[in-house]
Backbone as a chain_set.jsonl record, in Angstrom:
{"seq": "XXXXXXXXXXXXXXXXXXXXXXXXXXXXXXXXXXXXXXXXXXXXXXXXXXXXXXXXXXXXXXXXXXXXXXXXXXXXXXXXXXXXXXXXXXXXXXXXXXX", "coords": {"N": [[9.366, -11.779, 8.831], [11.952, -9.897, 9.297], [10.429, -7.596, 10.665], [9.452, -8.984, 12.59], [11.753, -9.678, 14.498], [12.861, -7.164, 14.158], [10.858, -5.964, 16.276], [10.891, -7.739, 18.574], [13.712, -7.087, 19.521], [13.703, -4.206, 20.129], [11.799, -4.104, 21.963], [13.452, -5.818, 23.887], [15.285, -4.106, 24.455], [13.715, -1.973, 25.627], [12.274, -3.115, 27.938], [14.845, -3.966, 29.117], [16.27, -1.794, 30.397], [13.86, -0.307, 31.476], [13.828, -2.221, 33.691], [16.151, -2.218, 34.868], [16.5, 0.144, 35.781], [14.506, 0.402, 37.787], [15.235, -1.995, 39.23], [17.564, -0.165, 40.226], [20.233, -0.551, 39.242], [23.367, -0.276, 38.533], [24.48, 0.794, 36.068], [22.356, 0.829, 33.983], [21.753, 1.8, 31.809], [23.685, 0.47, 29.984], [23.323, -2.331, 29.195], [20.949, -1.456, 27.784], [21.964, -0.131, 25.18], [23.696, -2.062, 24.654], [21.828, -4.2, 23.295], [20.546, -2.205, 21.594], [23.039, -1.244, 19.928], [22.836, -4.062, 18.89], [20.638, -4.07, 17.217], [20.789, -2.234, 15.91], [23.033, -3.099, 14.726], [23.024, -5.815, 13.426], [20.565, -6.207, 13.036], [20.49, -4.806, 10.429], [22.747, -5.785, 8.703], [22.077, -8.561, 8.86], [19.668, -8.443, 7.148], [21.003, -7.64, 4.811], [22.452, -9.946, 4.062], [20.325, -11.71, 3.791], [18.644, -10.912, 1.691], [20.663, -11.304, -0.231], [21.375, -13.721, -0.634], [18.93, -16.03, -1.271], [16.427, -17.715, -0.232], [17.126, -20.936, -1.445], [19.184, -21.008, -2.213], [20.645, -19.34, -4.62], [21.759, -16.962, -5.579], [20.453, -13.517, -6.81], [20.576, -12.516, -9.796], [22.257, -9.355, -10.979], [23.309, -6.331, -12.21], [26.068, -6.025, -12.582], [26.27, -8.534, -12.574], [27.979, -9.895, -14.908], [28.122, -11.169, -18.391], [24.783, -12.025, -20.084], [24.043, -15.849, -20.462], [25.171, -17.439, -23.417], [22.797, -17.637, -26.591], [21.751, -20.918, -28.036], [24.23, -22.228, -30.943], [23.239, -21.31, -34.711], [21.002, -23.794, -36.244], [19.509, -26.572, -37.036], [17.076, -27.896, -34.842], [14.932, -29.717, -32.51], [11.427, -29.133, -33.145], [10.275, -26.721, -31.304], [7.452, -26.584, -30.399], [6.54, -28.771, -29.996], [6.089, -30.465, -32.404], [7.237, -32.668, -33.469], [9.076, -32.965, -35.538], [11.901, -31.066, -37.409], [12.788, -27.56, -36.972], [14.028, -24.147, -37.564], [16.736, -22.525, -36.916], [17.83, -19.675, -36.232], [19.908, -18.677, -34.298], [18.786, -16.319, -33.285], [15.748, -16.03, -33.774], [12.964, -18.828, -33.723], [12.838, -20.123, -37.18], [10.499, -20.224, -40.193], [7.927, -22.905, -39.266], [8.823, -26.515, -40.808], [8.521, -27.852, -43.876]], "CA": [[10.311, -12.311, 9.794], [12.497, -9.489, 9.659], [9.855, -6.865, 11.527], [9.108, -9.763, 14.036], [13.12, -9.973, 14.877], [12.729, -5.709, 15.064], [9.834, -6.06, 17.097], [11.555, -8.438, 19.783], [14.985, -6.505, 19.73], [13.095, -2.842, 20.319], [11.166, -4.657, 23.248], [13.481, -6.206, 25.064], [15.877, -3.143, 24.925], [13.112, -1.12, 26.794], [12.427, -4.143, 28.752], [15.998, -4.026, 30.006], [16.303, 0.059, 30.399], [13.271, -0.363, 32.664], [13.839, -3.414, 34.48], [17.28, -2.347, 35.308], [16.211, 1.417, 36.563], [13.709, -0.277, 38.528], [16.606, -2.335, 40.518], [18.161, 0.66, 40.517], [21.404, -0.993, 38.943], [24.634, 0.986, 38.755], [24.881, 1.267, 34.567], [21.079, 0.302, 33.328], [21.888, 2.057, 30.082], [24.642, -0.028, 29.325], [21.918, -3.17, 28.47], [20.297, -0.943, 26.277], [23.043, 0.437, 24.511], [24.287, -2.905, 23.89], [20.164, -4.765, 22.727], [20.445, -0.943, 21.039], [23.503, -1.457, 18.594], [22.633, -5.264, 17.855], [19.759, -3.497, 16.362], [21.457, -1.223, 14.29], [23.733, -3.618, 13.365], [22.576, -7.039, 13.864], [19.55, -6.424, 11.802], [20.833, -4.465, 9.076], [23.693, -7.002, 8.493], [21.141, -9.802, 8.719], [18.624, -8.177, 6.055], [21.575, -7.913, 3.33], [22.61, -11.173, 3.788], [19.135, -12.363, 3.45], [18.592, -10.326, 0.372], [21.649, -11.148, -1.428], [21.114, -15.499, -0.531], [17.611, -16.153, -1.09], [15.609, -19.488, -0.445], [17.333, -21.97, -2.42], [21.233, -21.264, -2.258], [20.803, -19.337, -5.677], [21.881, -15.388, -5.825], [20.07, -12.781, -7.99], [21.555, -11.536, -10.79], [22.104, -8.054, -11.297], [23.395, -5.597, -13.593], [27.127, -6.313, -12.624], [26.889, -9.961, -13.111], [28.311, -10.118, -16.343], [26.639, -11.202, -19.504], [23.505, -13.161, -19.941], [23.894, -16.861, -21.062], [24.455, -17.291, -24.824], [21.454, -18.627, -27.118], [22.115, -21.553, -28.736], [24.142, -21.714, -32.221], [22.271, -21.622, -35.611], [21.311, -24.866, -36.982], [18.264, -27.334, -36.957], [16.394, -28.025, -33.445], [13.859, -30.107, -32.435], [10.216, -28.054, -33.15], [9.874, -26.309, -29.822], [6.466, -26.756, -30.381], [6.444, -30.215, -30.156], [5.106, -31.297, -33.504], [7.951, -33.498, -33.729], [9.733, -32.312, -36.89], [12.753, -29.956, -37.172], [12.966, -26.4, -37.11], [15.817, -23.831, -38.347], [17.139, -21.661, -35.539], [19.054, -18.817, -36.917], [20.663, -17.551, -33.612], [18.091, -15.131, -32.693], [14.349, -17.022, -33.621], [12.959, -19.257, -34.827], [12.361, -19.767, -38.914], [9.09, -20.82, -40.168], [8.223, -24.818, -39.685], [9.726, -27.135, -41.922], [7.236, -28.819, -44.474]], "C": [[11.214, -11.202, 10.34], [12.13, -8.47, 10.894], [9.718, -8.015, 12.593], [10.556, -9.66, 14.89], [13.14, -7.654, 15.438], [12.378, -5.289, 16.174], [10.377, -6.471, 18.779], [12.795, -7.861, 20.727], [14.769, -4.978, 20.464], [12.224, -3.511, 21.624], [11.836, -4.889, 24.353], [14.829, -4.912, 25.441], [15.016, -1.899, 25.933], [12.949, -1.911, 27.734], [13.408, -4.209, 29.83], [16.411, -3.115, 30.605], [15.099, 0.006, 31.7], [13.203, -1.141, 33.614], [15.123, -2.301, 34.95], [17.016, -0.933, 36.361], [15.56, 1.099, 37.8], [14.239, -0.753, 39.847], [17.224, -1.576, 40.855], [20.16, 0.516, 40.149], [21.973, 0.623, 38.596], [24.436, 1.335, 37.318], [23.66, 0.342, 34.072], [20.549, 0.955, 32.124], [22.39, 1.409, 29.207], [24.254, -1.234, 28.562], [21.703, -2.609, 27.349], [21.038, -0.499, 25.633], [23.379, -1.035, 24.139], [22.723, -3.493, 23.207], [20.499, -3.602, 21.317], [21.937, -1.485, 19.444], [23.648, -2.905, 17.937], [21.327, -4.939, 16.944], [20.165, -2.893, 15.652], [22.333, -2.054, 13.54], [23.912, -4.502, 12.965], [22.033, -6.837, 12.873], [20.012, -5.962, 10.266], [21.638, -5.79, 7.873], [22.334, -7.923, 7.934], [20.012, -9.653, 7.308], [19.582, -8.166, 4.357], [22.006, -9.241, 3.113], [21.411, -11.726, 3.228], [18.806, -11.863, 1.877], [19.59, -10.766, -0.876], [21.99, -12.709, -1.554], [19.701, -15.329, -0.428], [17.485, -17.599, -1.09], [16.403, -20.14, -1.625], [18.931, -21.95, -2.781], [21.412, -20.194, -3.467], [21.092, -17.453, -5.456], [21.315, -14.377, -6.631], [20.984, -12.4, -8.595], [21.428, -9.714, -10.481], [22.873, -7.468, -12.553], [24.991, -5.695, -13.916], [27.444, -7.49, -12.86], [27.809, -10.468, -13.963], [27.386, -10.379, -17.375], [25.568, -11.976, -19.303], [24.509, -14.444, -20.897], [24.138, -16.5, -22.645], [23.592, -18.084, -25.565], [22.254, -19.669, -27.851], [22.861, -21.612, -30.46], [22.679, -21.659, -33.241], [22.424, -22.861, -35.938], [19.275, -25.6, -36.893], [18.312, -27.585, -35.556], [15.066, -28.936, -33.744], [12.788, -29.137, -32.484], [10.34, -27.575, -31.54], [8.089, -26.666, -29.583], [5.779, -27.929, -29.848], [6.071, -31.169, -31.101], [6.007, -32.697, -33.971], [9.092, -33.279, -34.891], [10.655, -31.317, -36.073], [12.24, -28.362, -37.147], [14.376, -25.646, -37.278], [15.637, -22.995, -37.053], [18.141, -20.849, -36.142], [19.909, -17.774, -35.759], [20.11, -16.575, -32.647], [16.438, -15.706, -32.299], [14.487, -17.749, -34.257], [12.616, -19.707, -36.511], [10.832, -20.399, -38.58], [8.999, -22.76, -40.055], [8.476, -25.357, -40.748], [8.272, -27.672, -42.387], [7.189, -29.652, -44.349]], "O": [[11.44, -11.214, 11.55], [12.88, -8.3, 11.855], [10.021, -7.592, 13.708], [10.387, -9.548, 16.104], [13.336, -7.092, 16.515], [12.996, -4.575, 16.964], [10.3, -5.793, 19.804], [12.976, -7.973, 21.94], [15.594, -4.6, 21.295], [12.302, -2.605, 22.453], [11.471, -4.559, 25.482], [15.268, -4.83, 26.589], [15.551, -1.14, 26.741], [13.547, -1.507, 28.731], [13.172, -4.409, 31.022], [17.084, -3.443, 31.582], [15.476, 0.277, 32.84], [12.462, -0.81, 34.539], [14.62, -1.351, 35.551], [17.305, -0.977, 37.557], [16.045, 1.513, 38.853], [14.014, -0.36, 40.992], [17.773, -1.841, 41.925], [21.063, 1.208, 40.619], [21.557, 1.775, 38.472], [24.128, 2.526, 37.276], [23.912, -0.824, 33.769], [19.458, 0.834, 31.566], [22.06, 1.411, 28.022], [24.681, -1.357, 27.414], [22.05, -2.965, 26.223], [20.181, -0.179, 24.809], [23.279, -1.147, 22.917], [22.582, -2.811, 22.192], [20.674, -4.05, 20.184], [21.678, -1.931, 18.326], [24.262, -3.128, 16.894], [21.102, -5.647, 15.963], [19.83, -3.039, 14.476], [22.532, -2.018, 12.325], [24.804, -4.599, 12.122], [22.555, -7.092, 11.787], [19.902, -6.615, 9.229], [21.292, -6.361, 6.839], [21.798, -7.887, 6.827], [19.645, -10.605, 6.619], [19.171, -8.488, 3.242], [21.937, -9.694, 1.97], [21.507, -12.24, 2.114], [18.774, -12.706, 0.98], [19.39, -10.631, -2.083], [22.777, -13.059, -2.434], [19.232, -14.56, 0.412], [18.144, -18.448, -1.69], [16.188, -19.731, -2.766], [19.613, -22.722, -3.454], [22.618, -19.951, -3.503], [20.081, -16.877, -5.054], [22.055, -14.379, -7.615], [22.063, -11.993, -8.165], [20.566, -9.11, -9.842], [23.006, -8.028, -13.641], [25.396, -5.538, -15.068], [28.562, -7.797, -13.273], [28.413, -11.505, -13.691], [26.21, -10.014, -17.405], [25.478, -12.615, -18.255], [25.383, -14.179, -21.723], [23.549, -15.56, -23.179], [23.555, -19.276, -25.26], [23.368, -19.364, -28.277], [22.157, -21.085, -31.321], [21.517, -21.847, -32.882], [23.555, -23.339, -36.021], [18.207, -25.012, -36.723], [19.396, -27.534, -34.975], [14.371, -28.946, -34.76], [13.065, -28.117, -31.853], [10.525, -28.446, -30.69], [7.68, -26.994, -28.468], [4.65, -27.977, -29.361], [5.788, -32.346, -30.875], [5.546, -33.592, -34.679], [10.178, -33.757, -34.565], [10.555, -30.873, -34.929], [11.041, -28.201, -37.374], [15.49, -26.163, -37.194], [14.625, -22.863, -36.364], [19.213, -21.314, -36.528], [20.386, -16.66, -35.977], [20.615, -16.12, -31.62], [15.947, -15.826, -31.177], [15.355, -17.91, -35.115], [11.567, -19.111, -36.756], [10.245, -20.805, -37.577], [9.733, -23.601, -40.574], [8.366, -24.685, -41.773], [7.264, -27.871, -41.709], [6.241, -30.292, -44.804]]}, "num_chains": 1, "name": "protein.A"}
């Protein structure tokens, strides 16, 4: 999406640069100069936003976030497994299944 939006912006600034020479207009730089820095700063802009909101409202983490989540205390848990039965959870993994 973003090269298609490059693509369009780099087009119609020559587009307008030669159209305008063409008519012979008084300032047929001044078009491209403006097409020209919504490209530099239109797109840029537009690509960090996009990068830093992705699909779904949700933000990546990074390394400044703060901490990760903490794991659950220690104690008994349902099997993760699903066998139905407990399991011990000491914090970190978990123990061996219960007999």
């Amino acid at each position: 999406m973003e090269l298609i939006a490059l693509v369009i912006l780099l087009a119609v600034s020559v587009w307008v640069a030669v159209d305008a020479s063409r008519r012979q207009m008084s300032m047929p730089g001044l078009w491209a100069l403006f097409v020209f820095l919504i490209l530099i700063v239109g797109l840029p802009t537009y690509l960090i936003v996009a990068t830093r909101h992705p699909k779904g409202g949700r933000s990546r983490r990074g390394p400044g976030d703060g901490p990760p989540p903490l794991p659950p205390p220690a104690g008994w848990y349902p099997d993760p497994s699903g066998s139905g039965g407990q399991r011990w959870w000491d914090g970190r993994e978990w123990g061996p299944p219960a007999p």
